[in-house]
N, C-alpha and C positions, 0 to 999 in steps of 0.2 A: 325886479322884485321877486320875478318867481325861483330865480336865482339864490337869493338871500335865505326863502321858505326853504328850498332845497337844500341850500349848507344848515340851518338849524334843525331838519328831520334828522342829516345826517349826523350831526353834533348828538342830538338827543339819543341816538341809536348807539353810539359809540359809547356814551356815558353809560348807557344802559348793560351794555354788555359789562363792560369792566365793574358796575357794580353788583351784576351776576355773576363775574370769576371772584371767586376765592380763593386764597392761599395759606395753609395753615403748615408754620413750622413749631419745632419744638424740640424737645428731649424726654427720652424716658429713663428710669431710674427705678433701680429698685433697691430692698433694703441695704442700709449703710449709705446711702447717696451714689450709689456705681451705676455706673452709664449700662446699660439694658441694653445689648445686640440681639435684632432678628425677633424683636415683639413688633405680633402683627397689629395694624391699626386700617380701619374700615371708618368709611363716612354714609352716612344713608341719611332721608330725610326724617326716619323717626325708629324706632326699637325695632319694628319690624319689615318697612320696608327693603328694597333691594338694592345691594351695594351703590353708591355713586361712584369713589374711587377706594385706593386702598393704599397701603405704604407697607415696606418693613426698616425698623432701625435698622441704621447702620452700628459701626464698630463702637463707636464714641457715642452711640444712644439716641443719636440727631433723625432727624426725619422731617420729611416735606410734600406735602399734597397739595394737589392741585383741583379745584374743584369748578369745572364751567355749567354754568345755567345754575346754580347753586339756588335752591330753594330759600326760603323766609326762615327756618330753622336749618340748623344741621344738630344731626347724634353721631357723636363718636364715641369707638369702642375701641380698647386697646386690649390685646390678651395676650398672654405668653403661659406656656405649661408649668405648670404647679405653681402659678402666680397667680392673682386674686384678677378678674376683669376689671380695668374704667371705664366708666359708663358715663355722657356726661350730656347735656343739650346746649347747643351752641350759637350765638345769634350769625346770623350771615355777614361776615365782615373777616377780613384777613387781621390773621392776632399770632400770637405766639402763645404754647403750651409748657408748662412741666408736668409729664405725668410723671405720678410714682406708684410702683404695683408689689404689693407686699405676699409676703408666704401663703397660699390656702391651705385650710386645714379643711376643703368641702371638694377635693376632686376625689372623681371618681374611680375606685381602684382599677375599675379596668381600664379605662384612660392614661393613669400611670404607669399602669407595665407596656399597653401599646407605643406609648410615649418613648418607652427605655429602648425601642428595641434599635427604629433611628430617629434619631431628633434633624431639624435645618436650625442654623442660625444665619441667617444672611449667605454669606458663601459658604458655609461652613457645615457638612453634614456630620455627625454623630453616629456611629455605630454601637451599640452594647455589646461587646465580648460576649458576656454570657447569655446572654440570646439568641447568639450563634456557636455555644460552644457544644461541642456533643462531650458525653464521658470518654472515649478516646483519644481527645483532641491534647496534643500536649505541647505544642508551640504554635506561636499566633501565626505562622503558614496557613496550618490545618485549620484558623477559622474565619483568615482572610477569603478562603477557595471558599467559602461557604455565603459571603455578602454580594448581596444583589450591584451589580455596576461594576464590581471589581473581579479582573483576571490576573491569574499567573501564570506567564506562558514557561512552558518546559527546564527553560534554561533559567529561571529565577526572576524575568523580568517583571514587572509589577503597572497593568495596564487599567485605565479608571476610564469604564464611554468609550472603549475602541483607541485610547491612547497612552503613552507611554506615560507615567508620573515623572516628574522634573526633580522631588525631593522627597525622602526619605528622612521623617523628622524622629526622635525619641524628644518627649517632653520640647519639642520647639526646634532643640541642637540637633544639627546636621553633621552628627558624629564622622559616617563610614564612607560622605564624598559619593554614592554611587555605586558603592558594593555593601548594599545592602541585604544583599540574602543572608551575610554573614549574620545580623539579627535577625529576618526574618525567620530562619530555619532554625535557631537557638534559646530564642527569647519566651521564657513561658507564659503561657497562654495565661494560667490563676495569677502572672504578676500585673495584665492589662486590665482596666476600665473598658476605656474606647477606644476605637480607629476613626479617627475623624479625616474626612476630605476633607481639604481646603479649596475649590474650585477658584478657578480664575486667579492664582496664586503669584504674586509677585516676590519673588523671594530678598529680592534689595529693596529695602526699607523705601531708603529714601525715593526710589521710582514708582512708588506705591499708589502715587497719585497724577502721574506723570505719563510713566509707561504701561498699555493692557499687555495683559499675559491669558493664554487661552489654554494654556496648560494647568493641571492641578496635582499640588503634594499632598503626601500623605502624614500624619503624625498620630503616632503612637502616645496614649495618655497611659501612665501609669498609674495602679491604686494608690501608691505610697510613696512621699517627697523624699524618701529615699528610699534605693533600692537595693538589694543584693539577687541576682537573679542570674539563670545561665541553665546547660544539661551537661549533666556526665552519665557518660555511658560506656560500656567493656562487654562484648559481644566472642563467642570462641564456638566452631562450629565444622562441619565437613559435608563434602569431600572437594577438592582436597580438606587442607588444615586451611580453616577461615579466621580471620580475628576482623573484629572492629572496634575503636576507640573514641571514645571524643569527652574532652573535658571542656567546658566552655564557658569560665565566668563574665559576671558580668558585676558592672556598678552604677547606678544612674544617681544622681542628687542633683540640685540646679547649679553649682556651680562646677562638677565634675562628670565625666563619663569614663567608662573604660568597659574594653570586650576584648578580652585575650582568647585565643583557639588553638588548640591542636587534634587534628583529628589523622585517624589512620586508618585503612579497610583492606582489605582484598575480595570486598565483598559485591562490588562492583560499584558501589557510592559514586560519584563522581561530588566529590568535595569542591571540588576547584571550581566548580559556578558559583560557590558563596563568595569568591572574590571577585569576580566578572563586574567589570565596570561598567554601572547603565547610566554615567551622569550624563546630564542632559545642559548644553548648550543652542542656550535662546537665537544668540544670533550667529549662530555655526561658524566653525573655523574651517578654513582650506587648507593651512599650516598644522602638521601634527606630526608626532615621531609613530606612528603604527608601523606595525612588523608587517612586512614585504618578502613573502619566501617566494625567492624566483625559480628556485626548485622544491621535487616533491617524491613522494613515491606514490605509487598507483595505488588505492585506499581502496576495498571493496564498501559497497553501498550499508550504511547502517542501520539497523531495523529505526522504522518509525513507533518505537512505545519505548518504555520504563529504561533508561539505561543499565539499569539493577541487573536486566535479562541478560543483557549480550557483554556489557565491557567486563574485559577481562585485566583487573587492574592492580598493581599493587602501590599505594599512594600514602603520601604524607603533607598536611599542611600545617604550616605556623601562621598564625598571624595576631598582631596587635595594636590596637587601637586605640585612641587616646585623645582626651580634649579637655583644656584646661582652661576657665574664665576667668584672664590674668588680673584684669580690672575692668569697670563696666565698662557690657558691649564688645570687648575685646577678648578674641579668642587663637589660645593655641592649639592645632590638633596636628597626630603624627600618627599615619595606618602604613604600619609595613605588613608584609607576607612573604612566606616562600613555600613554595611546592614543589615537591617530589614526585614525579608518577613513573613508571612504568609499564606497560600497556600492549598486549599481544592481539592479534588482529587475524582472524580468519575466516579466507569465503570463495568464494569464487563467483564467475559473471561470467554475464554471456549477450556480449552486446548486437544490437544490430543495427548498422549505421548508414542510413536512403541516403544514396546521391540521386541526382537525375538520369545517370547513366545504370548504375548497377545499385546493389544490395551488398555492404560486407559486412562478416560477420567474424567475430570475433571471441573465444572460448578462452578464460585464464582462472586459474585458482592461487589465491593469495594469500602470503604469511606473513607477517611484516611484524616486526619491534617494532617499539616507540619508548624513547627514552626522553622525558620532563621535567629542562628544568628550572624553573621562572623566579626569581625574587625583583618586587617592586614597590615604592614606596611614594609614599607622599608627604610632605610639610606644609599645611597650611598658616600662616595666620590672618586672621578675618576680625574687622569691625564692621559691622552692620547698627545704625543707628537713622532715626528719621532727617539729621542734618549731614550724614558723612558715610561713604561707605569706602573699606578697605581690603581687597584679599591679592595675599600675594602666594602663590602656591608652586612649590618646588618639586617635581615628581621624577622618579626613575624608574626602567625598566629593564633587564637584562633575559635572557632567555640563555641555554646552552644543551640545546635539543638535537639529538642526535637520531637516528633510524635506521632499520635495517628491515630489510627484504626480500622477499623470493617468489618470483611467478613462475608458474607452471602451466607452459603450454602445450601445444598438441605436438610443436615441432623445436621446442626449446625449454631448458629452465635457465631462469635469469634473474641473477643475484643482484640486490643495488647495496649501496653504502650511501645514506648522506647527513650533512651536518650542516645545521643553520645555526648559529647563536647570532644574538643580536645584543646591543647597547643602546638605550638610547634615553637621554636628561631633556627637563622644559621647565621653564620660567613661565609665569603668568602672572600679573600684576594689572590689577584693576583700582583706579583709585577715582572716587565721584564725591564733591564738593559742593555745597552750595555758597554761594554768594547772594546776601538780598534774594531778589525772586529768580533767580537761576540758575542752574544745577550747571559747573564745567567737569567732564570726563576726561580720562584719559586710561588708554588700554597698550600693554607691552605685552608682548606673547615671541616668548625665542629656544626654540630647541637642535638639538644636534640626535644624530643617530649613525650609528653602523654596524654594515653587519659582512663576514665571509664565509662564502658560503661552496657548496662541494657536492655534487654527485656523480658515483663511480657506476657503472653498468657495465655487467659482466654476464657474457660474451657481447661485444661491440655490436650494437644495433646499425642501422640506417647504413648498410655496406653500398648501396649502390653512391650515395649522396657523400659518402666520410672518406671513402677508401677504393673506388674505381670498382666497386663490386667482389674483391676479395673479402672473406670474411676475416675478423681480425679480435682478438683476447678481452679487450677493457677498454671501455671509455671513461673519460676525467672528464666531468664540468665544474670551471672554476668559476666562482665570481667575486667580486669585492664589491660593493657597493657603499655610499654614504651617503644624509643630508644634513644641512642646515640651512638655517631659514629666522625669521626674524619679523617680525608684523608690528606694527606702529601704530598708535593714533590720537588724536585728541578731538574734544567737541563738547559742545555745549546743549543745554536744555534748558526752554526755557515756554512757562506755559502764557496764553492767550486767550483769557476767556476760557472757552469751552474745549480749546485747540490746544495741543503740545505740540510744538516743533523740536525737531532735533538734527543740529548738524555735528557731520562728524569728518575729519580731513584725516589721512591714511597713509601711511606708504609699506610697502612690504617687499623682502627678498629673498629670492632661496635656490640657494646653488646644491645640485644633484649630481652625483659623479656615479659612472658603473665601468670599470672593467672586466671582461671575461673573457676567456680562450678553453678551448676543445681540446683535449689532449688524444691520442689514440696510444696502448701503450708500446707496437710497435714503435713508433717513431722517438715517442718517449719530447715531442716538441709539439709545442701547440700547431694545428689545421692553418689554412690561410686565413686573409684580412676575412673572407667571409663567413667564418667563425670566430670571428677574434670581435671584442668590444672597448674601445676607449674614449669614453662618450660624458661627458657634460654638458647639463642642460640648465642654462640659467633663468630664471624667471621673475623681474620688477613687473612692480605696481605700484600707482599711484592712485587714490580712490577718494571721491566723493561723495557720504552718502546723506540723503536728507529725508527725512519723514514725520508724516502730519499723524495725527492722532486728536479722533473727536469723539466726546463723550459727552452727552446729555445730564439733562440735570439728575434724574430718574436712575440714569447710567442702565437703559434697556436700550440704549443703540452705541456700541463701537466701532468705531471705522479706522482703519490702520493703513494709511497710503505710504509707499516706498519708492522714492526716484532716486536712486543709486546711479553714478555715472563711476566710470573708473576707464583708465588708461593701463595697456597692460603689451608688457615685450617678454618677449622669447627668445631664446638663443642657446642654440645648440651647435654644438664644438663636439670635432669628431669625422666619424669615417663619413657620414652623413650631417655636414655642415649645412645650417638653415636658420633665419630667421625671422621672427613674424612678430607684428606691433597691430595690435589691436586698439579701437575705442570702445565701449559697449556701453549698454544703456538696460539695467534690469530691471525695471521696474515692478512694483508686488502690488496686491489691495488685499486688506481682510475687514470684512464686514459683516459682526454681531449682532443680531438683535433677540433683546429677551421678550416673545413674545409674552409671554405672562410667567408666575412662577415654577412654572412648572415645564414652560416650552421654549426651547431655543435652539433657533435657525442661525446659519451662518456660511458664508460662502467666500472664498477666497480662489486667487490667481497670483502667475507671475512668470516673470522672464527669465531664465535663466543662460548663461553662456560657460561650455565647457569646453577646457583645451587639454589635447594632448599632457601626459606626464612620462617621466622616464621608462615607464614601466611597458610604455608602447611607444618606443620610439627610437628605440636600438638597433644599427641595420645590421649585424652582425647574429647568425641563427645563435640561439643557446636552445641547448637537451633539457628541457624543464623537467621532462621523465625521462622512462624509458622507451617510449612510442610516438613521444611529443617532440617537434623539434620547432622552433618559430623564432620569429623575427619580424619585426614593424622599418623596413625600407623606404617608407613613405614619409609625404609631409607632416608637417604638425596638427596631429588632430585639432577638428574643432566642429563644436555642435551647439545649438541653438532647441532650448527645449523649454516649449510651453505646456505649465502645468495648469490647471483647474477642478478643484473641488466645492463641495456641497457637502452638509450635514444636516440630521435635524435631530435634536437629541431632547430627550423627555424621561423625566424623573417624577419620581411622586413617590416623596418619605411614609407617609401615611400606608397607600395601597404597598408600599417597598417593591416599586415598577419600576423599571429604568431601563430605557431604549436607546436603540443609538442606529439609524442610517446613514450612509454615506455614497456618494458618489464622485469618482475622480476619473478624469482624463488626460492623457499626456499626449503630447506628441514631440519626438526632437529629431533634428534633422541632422545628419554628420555628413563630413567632407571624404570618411574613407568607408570601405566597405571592407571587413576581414573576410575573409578565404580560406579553407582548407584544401590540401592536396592529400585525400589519402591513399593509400594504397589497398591493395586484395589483403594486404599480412594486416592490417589495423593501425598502422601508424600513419601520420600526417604531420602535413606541414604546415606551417599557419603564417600569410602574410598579411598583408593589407595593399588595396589596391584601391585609386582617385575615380570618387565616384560619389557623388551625392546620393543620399537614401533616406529612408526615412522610417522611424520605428513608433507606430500609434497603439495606445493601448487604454483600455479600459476597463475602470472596476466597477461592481456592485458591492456592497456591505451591509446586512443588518444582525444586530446584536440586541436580544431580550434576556433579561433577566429580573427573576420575581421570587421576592420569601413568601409562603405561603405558611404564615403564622400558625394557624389552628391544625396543619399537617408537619409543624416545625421540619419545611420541606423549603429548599434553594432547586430551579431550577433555571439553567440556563440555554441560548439557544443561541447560534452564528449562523451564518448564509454567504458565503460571497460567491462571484462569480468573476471572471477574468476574461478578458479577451485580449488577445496582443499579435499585431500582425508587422511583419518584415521582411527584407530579402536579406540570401541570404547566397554566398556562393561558395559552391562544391564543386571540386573537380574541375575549375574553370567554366563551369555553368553556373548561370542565375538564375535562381529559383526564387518564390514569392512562398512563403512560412507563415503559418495561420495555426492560432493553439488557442483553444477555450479550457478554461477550467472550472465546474462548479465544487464547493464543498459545503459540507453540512455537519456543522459540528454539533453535540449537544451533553449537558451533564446536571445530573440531578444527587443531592446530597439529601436525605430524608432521615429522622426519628421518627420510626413509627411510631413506637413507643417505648414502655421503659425497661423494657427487655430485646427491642428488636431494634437496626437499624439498615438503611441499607443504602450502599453509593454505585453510581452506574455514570458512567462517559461514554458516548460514540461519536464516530465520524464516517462519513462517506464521501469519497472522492470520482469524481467523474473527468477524465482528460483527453480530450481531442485533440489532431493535430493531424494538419493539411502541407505537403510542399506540391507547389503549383496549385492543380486543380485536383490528384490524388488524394484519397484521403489513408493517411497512415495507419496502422495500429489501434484501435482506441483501447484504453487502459481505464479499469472500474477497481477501484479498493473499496473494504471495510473494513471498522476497526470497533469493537466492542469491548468492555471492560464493566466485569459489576463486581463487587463485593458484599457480602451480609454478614451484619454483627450480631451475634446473639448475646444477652447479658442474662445468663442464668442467676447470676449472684449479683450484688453490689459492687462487689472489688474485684470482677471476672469479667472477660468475653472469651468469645470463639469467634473467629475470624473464618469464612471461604472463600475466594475469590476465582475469577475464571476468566480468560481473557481469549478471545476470538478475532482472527487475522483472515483477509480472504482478500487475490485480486486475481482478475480477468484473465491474465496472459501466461500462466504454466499450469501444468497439467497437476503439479505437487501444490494448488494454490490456497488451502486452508491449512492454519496453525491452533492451535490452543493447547492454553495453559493453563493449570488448576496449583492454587495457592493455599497454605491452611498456617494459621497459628492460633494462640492461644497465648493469654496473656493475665498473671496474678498481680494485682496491687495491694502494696500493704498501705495500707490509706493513714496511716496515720504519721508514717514516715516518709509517705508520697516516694514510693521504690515500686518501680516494674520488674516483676519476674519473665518474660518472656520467649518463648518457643516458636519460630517459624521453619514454617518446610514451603522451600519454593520449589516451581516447577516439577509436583509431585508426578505428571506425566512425561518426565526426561525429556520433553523435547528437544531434539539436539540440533535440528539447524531452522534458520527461518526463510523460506521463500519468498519473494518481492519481488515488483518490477519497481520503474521508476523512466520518466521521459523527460527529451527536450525537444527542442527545436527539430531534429535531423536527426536523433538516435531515438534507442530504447533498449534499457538494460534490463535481463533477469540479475537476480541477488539471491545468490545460497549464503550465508552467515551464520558462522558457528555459534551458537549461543551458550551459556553458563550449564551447568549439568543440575540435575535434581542435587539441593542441597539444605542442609540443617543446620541454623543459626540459633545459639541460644545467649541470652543477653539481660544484662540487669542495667538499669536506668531509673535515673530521678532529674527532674527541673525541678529548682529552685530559683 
């Protein structure tokens, strides 16, 4: 009996609760009947109590709350900006909603201009151009570097929260593939609306629901469904005789795009990062055709600021680009380029290099040519749709890069010659399918590449090693090298509830050939077999990969597991014959969670396994410079490297806050240890020798950045900190290498007001570094940089700028630089008249050090001379 009481309390209890939980789904909509994304909805138990829970529509306007202990009433309220509130009282019982929320004509104006400046829609942030735009700003560069969250580092790349963006959208289309500076630096600023993130962006449709992505693209909205937009510019100045050029239209409409370029300078521009490739692959390739110069010439160190200052360059680039929406969903696009540069180099160094036994040091001044010359292309066509997705992309590369050089030493000058050109084509073909509730893939990736290559040095270095100690005229390094390779796969997707599974079955091959030989021109015949190289190195796989993927109903927790197995052989053919078969096992986890809308943690891990490639695995020495000589005698590399990170990242559109921490650990273990042999003169030898070791390293990272609306001020701030510890051997001793580095970066963009403005960047660097228990050198930089804008008139500024250089280790260790221009707009024809004088203090060389592991170099580098550019321009 007391049994029976006991199951009915508990009966009673159960029913109890479940008629305390409530579930309320629905849709919202607003005018015209269109699904409503990213209107917030709140549940409380009356107008003014305190939240119970809270939701935001999704894409499709859907939305779903959960409510436990649910009171005898509920009130819900649904709001979105510049939309009318619902307001409504609810009996306690799971139901379904349609809200619809119509235009107000009662918000309050200051609310709407806050509103404009950023908006959230669900994943999706909003930026107002002209909220961030100053009166100088004349491409959307200049007022991307100004939004809270978003960086652009040096060379053009484009980083959202501490990470790299995956896509670069115009209007949705994914015109430029990954070289997108070419719009970024062209596209004017008066033709933008918004910069909208897309966080958490999956860019295949159909995976959209299937697979997370914790990466986020960017997309450019423009004012007008069609566009005509671009800059031309003609620049002519001295000393010497200066010209710059650039015409750069543009065309956007929804079913077309197009951005043609040519740009020219001697002004030091460096154009050629507008074609710099940042595409970003989700689940990385190991097969690629990237260029491998296995010779070099000795480069002195280049200043770390503005490359305006120092390169010395005379350059040309074309490029065109092009996309066309044959039928829906279906796209053709075609971006070619080619660059010209030529590029003079001058400096001198003065290295100092700790072994365990001695100190050498090392004193050269360097002049080097540099002849560029690259055309590369791609053909994509692509469908992307919610049941099918298609890209097949055919890309080329060529390079025909020549150089020349001349060191000057204390006891020699020594002339080089060399010349790398390269070839290399790739196939990509992605094609994903549904079936019923299943998605099957399949993935083909096949490229070829090669390249021959040449370094002359004159008078013959390394006499005692090449020539019995006799000195001797010229040395020849030849090489030839090639690959090709071919990667495979198919697999299916298919979701479970809450779960995605994904399997995928693989196989991949890639055969790598190098020959090289040594010439002296004495003998006028190549050295022995132990300068000589004729080596193939082949490498199958067979790969298994599987992984889960869970996501809540809410989608505030993703979890991403990876149990990858693969079978994998090596074999190498050649003076050093060897083979190795490997099993492994990589497994990954990444797990999200959106603490509320504003905070989100996440942490991930994973295994990884790496092997030896050709490129260390040659027994035969090659002269890669003129000081360098090496060779990898050894077996087939292989390492074992566990990685581990943490984030915690925090936004808030309203305050325009955005944080970002991080922290990551590595550790990986290799089977060989490299070596150097150097000498008293500065040259060495580089092998490898069998010996387990281990390389651990850790970072710290934090990144703030905040608009400060009522001071129409951006201010940002970075922090990291490094630690990395190794051995390392010198001279046939083993040493233990210890290096910390903290840096502090920071940059404020400010309108005072509307005659004054002003921009200021610094940095500070601090570098440690320990072998054994000695502690080395330590190295301290700073770097400072302000500007102020004066706007005496409407259609006028004055321009000053000043930039400040300083590190720890030479006695010549402060630089500065003072800038001035002056600039007329005819405002009604949107034409720039303007005047700069750089470097009004002639600074003529820049002092630097810079370190590693086991060295530490000073850097004297010639820089540009005081010079006067004058220039008319207009965006349109």
């Amino acid at each position: 009996m007391k049994h029976r009481y006991g199951l009915i309390v508990l009966i009673w209890c159960w029913v109890s609760v479940l008629n305390a939980q409530v579930i309320l789904t629905g849709t919202v909509k607003e005018e015209a009947n269109k699904n409503l994304s990213g209107a917030i909805l709140t549940i409380s138990k009356d107008s003014v109590s305190s939240i119970l829970a809270y939701a935001i529509s999704k894409s499709d306007g859907s939305f779903k709350i959960r409510i436990d202990n649910a009171p005898e009433k509920l009130f819900i309220k649904a709001s979105y900006i510049g939309l009318t509130t619902f307001k409504k009282t609810l009996e306690r019982k799971s139901q379904e909603l349609e809200i619809q929320l119509r235009p107000s004509s009662e918000a309050l104006k200051e609310v709407v201009v806050k509103s404009e400046i950023i908006q959230r829609r669900g994943d999706t942030l909003s930026f107002s151009v002209e909220a961030f735009k100053d009166k100088n700003d004349r491409v959307i560069a200049d007022v991307l570097r100004k939004m809270p969250g978003i960086e652009i580092k040096p060379g053009g790349q484009i980083h959202y929260q501490g990470k790299p963006i995956q896509k670069y959208y115009i209007e949705g289309l994914d015109l430029l593939e990954g070289r997108y500076s070419l719009a970024n630096e062209n596209l004017a600023a008066d033709a933008v609306s918004k910069v909208e993130i897309l966080e958490n962006h999956q860019p295949i449709r159909v995976l959209d629901s299937l697979e997370f992505s914790e990466r986020a693209s960017l997309n450019i909205k423009l004012k007008n469904d069609v566009t005509l937009s671009g800059t031309a510019k003609l620049g002519l100045g001295a000393t010497p005789l200066l010209w710059e050029a650039n015409v750069t239209p543009m065309l956007f409409n929804k079913k077309r795009q197009f951005i043609a370029s040519y740009q020219s300078n001697n002004t030091g521009k460096n154009v050629a990062n507008q074609v710099r490739d940042f595409s970003f692959n989700p689940e990385g390739t190991t097969y690629n055709i990237a260029k491998t110069d296995w010779v070099s010439l000795l480069n002195p160190a280049t200043p770390p600021f503005s490359q305006d200052r120092w390169l010395d360059n005379n350059v040309h680039l074309a490029s065109a680009n092009g996309i066309q929406r044959l039928k829906s969903d279906l796209d053709l696009k075609v971006n070619l380029s080619y660059l010209n540069d030529y590029q003079q180099q001058q400096g001198s160094t003065q290295t100092t290099i700790y072994t365990p036994q001695d100190t050498v040091s090392i004193a050269e001044a360097i002049d080097n040519r540099l002849f560029i010359k690259n055309f590369q292309g791609k053909a994509t066509l692509e469908q992307n749709t919610k049941k099918n997705y298609l890209k097949n992309q055919l890309e080329f590369n060529t390079y025909r890069n020549t150089q020349r050089g001349m060191v000057q030493r204390t006891d020699a000058e020594i002339a080089q010659h060399l010349s790398t050109p390269f070839y290399g084509f790739k196939n990509n073909l992605d094609l994903y399918k549904t079936f019923g509730k299943q998605l099957v893939r399949f993935s083909s990736n096949t490229g070829f590449s090669e390249s021959d290559q040449f370094l002359k040095v004159r008078p013959g270095q390394f006499e005692d090693v090449l020539n019995a100690g006799n000195p001797y005229a010229e040395s020849l390094q030849n090489i030839e090298s090639s690959k090709l390779y071919t990667d495979n796969s198919a697999g299916m997707t298919k979701m479970l509830g809450k779960f995605t599974t994904t399997l995928k079955l693989g196989f991949a091959q890639q055969k790598e050939s190098l020959k090289s030989a040594l010439v002296l021109e004495e003998s006028d015949t190549p050295l022995g077999h132990a300068f000589q190289n004729d080596t193939q190195f082949h490498t199958s796989e067979v790969y298994l990969q599987q992984s889960w993927r869970f996501k809540n109903t809410s989608e505030t927790w993703n979890i991403r597991l990876g149990v990858p197995i693969a079978f994998k052989a090596f074999d190498l053919e050649g003076n050093n014959s060897q083979n190795l078969d490997a099993f492994v096992f990589e497994p990954s986890a990444y797990i999200q969670h959106k603490v509320s809308a504003k905070w989100e943690l996440s942490v991930s891990g994973n295994l990884d396994y790496n092997f030896g490639r050709l490129e260390r695995l040659y027994p035969g020495f090659i002269l890669t410079n003129y000081r360098n000589l090496q060779r990898y005698n050894a077996p087939i590399l292989e390492q074992m490297a566990q990685n581990y990170s943490a984030s915690l990242n925090y936004r808030n559109p309203i305050k325009r806050l955005f944080v970002n921490a991080s922290y990551s650990y590595g550790r990986t273990k290799s089977n060989l240890l490299f070596g150097s042999q150097i000498d008293p003169n500065g040259t060495s030898i580089l092998e490898a020798v069998v010996r387990d070791n281990y390389v651990n390293s850790h970072r710290f990272n934090l990144e703030a950045s905040k608009y400060l609306s009522r001071l129409n001020t951006s201010v940002k701030l970075n922090a990291s900190y490094n630690i990395s510890e190794r051995e390392q051997l010198l001279n046939a001793a083993l040493a233990k290498n210890e290096n910390t580095n903290f840096n502090l970066n920071g940059s404020l963009e400010s309108e005072l007001s509307a005659w004054l403005s002003l921009s200021y960047s610094g940095s500070l660097r601090f570098y440690n570094s320990k072998l054994n228990t000695a502690a080395l050198q330590q190295l301290n930089t700073q770097q400072h940089n302000a500007e102020v804008f004066l706007y005496p008139w409407e259609n006028q500024y004055l321009s000053l700028g000043g930039e400040y250089f300083k590190n720890s280790l030479t006695d010549a260790n402060r630089n500065y630089f003072l800038n001035l221009s002056y600039q007329y707009t005819l405002t009604q024809k949107k034409i720039d008249l303007k005047l700069v004088w750089s470097n009004i203090l002639n600074t003529k060389n820049f002092i630097n050090a810079s370190s590693s592991e086991y060295y530490i170099t000073q850097n004297s580098y010639v820089l540009r001379p005081s010079q006067v550019l004058a220039s008319i321009s207009f965006s349109f």
